[in-house]
N, C-alpha and C positions, 0 to 999 in steps of 0.2 A: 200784353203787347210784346214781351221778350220772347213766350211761347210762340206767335206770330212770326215773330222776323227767326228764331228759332228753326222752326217747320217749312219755312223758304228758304233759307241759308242752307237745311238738309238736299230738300229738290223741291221745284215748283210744286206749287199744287192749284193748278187756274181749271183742272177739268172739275164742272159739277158734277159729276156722276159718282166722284170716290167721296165728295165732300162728306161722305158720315165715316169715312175711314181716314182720314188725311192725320187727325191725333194718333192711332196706332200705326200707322208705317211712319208717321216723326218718331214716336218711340223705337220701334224697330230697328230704325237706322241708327240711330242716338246708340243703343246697344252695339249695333255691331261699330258704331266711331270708335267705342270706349274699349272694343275689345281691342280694335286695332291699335292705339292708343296704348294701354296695360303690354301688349304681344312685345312695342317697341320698344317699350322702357325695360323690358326684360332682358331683352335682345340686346339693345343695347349698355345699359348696366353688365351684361355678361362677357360683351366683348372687354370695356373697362378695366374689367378684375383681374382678366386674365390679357389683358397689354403691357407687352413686354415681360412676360413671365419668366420666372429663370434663364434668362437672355440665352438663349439657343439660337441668337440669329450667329454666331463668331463662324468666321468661315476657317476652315482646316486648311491645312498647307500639305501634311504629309497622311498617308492611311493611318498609319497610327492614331494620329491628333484626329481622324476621324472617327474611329470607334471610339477613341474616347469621347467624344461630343452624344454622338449616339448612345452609350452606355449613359452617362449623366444624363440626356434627355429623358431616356426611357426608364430610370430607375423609380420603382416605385409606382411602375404602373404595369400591366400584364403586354404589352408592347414590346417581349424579349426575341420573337422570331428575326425580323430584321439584323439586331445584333448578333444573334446566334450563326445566322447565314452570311454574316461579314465575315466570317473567322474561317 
């Protein structure tokens, strides 16, 4: 019965002609739900961890107080051109 309301919930299946196939494309889909499903938790878990990171949103007032924001941002990661070409 749940396999039923299951395999419709996915998409219709009222044509007789797939009726020997209608269990493998509910599976089918079922997979690709699950992938999309697994893609978004990833996704969004990722945004998560990295919200609000090292708070690099502070806005500069003078160029100075800008490469320094930049240098802090970019420290510790291979992202030195930008800073380099501020100078």
């Amino acid at each position: 019965m749940i396999w039923k309301i299951w395999k419709y919930a996915l998409g219709s299946f009222a044509d007789d002609k797939t009726r020997d196939y209608d269990n493998v494309v509910a599976i089918v889909r079922t997979i690709i739900l699950f992938t999309y499903l697994i893609t978004n938790a990833f996704i969004i878990s990722g945004v998560i961890r990295h919200w609000n990171y090292d708070n690099n949103t502070k806005l500069a007032e003078t160029q100075q107080e800008t490469a320094q924001i930049q240098e802090k941002t970019t420290h510790g990661t291979s992202c030195k051109e930008a800073y380099q070409d501020a100078n």
